[in-house]
N, C-alpha and C positions, 0 to 999 in steps of 0.2 A: 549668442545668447544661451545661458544654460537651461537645458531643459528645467520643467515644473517639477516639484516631487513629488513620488509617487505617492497618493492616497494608499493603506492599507485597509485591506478590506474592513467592513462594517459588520460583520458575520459574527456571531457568537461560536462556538464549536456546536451546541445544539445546530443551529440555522443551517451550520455547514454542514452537519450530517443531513439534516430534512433535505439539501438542495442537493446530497449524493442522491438519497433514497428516489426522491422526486423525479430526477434523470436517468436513474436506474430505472424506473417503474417507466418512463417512457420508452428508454430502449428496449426492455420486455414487449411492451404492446404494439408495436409499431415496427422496432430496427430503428429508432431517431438516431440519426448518426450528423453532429451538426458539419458543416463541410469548414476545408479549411479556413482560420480565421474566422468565421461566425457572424454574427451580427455587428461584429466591433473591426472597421477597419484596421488591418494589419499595422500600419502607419500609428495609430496610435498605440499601439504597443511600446517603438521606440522608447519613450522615456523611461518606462522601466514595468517593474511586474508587481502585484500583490494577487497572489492566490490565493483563494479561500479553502484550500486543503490540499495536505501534501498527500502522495498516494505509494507508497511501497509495494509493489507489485511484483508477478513473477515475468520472466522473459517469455515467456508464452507468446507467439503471435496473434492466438483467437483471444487476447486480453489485454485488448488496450485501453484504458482505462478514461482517456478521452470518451470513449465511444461509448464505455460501458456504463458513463455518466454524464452524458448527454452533454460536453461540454464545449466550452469552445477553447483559443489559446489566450492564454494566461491566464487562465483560472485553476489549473491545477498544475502544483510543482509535481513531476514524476521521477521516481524512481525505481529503474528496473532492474532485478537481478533472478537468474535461476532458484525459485525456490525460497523468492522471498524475504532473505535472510537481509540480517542486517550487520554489515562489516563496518568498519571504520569511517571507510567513504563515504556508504549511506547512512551513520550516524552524523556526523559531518553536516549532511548535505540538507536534513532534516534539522538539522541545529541551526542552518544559516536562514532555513525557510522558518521558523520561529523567529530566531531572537534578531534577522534583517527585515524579513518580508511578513511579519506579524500575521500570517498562518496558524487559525486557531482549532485547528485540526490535522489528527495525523494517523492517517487508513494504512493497514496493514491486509493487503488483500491477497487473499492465494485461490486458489481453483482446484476445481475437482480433477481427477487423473493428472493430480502433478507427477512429471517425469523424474523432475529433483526428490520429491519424497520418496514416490514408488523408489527409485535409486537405492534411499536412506533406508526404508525398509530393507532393500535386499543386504545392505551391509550389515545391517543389525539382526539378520536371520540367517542370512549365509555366509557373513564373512566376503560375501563378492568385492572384487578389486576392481577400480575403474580406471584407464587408461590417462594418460596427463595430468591435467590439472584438474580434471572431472573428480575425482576421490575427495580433493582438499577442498571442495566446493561441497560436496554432498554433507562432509563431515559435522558440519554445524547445525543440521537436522536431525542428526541422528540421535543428541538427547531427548527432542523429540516425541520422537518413536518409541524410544524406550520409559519414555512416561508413560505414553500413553498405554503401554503394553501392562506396567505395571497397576494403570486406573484397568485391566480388564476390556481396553478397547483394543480391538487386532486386525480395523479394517482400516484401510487406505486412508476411506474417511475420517476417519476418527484422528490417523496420525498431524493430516494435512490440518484440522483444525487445532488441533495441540500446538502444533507449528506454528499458527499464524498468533495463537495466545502466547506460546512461550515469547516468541519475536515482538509482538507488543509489550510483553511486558520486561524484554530485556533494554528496547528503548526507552521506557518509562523513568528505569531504574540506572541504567547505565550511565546517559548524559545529565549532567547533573542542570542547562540549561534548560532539558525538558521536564525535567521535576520538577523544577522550579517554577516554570510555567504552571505546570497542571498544578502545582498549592499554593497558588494564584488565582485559580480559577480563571485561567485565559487559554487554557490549551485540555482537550480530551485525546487519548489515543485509542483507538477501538480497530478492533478484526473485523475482516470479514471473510467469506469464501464465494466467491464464483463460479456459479454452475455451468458449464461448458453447454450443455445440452439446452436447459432455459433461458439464458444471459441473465439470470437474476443472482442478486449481490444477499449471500443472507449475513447478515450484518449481527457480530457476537455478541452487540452490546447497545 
């Protein structure tokens, strides 16, 4: 027999955002970390997924974004990469979580003392070279940086939120599936940044 199909969530992008903020503010007060699988027997996961928001994130270990949003599994499509950035794959992947899995939300979250920025600053003030494939990874931050240097901001912080605005709003503009969404009004995409030291999500938008 073939599985039922999957319901897509009910969520508005508003609602998705209130249920980030609302499980953020729990993991602030508490550490609410939900254990695996959740409330929702793993077993019914099988038939398939609709998450109520995708989350672009950085590879950072202290940001998982499950945790950082009180969630359980299959509630959020993730994706992770050094620095937040968004290549091909994760436009892609963010493209199938839209216009498959009608995810009406889509979080660009970065953290404070990122390694990949800090990185991007160094190349963009010293020219430093990095070993492997580390340099061509850094590289897509580096415009960045150099915004924000030109707005008059020169601190770490200031780069890393640049970062997570330029990266939203290069997914906005890029995919033409997610434009299309959001002038539809069925898809928001919004920054945020992650405080290492609080666990709280300040949310750009």
């Amino acid at each position: 027999m073939a599985a039922s199909p999957v319901t897509k969530t009910s969520l508005s992008a508003d609602e998705a955002l209130a249920k980030l903020k609302a499980g953020n503010a729990a993991f602030v007060a508490g550490g609410a970390c939900t254990p695996a699988g959740g409330p929702v027997p793993i077993s019914t996961l099988s038939a398939g997924q609709a998450p109520f928001a995708v989350v672009l994130g950085c590879s950072d270990s202290r940001t998982p974004p499950e945790h950082v949003f009180t969630t359980g599994l299959g509630e959020l499509f993730i994706i992770r990469v050094a620095g937040n950035t968004a290549d091909v794959t994760a436009i892609g992947s963010i493209e199938y979580a839209v216009a498959v899995l009608g995810a009406p939300l889509v979080v660009v979250m970065g953290h404070s003392q990122c390694g990949a920025v800090e990185a991007a600053v160094d190349v963009a003030s010293a020219g430093t070279r990095f070993p492997g494939f580390i340099g061509d990874m850094v590289q897509p931050i580096v415009p960045a940086v150099l915004r924000a240097r030109r707005e008059g901001h020169t601190e770490l912080a200031d780069a890393i939120r640049t970062n997570v605005g330029e990266v939203s709003d290069h997914i906005a503009t890029a995919s033409e599936i997610v434009a299309e969404a959001i002038a539809a009004k069925k898809l928001r995409v919004v920054g945020g940044v992650y405080d290492l030291a609080s666990g709280k999500v300040d949310f750009l938008a």
